[in-house]
N, C-alpha and C positions, 0 to 999 in steps of 0.2 A: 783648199778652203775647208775650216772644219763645220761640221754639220752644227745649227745651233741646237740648244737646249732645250728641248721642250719642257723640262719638269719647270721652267721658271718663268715659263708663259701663263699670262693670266684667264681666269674665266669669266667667261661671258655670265652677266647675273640674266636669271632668268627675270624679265619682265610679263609674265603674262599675268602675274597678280595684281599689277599696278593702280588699277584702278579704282579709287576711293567713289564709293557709290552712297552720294549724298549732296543735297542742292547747296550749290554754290547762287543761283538766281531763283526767280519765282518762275513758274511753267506759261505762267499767265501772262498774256503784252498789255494790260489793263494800265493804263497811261500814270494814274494815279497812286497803283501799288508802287507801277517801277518810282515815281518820283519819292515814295515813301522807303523803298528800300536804297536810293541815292544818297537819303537824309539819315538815317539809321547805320547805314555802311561807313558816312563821314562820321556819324557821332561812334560809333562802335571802335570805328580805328581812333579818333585822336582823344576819347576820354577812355578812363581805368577803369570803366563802370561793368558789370557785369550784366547788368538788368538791359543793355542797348544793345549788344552780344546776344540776348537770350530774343529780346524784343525784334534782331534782325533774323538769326533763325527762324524765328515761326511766321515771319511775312514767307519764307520761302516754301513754307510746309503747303502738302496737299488737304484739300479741304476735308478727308475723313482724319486728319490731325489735326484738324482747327473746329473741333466740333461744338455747335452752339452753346451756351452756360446761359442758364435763363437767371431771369432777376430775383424770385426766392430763394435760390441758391448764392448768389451774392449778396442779398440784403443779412441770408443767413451765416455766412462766412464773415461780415461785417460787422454783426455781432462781438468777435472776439474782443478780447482786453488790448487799448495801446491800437486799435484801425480805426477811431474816431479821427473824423474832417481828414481823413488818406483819397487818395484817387484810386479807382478800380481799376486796371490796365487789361483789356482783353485782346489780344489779336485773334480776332474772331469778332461772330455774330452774337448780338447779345438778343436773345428772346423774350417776351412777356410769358407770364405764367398765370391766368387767367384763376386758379386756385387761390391763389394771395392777391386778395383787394387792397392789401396795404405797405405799401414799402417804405423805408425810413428813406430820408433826405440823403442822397448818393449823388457823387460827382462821377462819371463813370467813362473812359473813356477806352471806343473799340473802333472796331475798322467797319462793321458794320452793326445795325440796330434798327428790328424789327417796326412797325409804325406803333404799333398797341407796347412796345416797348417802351418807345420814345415820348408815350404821350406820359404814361403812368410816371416816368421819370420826372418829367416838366410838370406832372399835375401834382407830385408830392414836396414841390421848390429843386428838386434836384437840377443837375445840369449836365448834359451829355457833350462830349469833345472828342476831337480828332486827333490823331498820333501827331501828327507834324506841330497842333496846338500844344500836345504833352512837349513836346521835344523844346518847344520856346519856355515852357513854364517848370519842368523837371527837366533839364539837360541828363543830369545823371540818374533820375529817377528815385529822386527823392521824395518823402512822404508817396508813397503809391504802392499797391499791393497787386502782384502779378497772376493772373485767375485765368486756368483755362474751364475747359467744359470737360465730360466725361467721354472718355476716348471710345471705352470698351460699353457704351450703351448702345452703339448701334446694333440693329438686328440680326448683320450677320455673326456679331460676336456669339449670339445664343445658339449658332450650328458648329460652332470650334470646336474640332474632337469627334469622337464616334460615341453616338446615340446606343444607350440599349448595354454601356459596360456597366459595370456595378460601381457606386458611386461616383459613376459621371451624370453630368448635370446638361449634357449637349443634348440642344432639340432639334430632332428627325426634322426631314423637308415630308411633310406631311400634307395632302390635299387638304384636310378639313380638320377642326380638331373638335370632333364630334364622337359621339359612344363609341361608333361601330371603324375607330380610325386607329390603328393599334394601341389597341387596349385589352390582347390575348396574350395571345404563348411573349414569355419573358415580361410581361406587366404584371400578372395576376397567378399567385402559387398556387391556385384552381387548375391552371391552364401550362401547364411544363411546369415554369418554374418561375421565378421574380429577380430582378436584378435589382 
């Protein structure tokens, strides 16, 4: 018997990269989202649309990726040329902004929304709606503008990085932010030196 050939033996592919690290479901058993990602998952697979695709992702996102967009920043986004009588599409929480007393007439529709939201919406004739109402009235997400909130304003964003380099803008985890809290050596060219 002859020996076989090893040169023409195959290799084993390494799998230990395999895994794609990004939600396929929401983290959450919230009865209401899963029936919202059911509705999204069929419209995403059987229309060409991008916007149901984008609107199913972010049902699946963690809440510091869903972070709130308040109604001054909408009403000011709506603003633009060509987003008259559009729907606001947020998956997320939409917040009131106690600063602007006045918001123009908005049809706006999110997964959730504050009560001092809700009210200023209804008090200025606008009207607020739920994904699965969008989904009967934009199947493909037509007429509607897609608005999240800002990702990078939560607070821990303002400690990213190390404090104290020269033209870094990262703030120290500081007790107090009072006179006597560093405010010497590396703040004040008096005191060493200044960054």
């Amino acid at each position: 018997l002859s020996k076989p050939d090893d040169s023409k033996m195959g290799i084993d592919i390494s799998h230990k990269n395999d895994r794609k690290v990004r939600r396929t479901a929401p983290k959450s058993n919230d009865v209401y989202l899963r029936l919202l990602v059911k509705l999204y998952r069929f419209l995403a697979r059987r229309t060409n649309s991008k916007f149901n695709k984008i609107v199913l992702r972010r049902l699946f996102m963690s809440k510091t990726n869903r972070p709130p967009l308040s109604l001054s920043k909408i009403s000011r986004l709506m603003k633009k040329p060509g987003r008259e009588s559009k729907t606001v599409v947020c998956v997320g929480t939409v917040t009131d902004d106690v600063r602007v007393p006045k918001i123009p007439k908005l049809t706006i529709c999110a997964l959730k929304a504050t009560a001092g939201a809700r009210a200023k919406i209804m008090k200025f004739g606008g009207e607020l709606i739920t994904l699965d109402q969008l989904a009967k009235r934009s199947p493909k997400g037509q007429n509607t503008v897609l608005m999240q909130g800002p990702r990078k304003s939560r607070d821990a964003y303002s400690h990213f990085g190390a404090p104290g380099v020269p033209n870094g803008h990262a703030a120290p985890f500081v007790r107090s932010k009072g006179r006597k809290f560093e405010r010497a050596r590396g703040r004040r060219k008096s005191r060493g030196y200044k960054n």
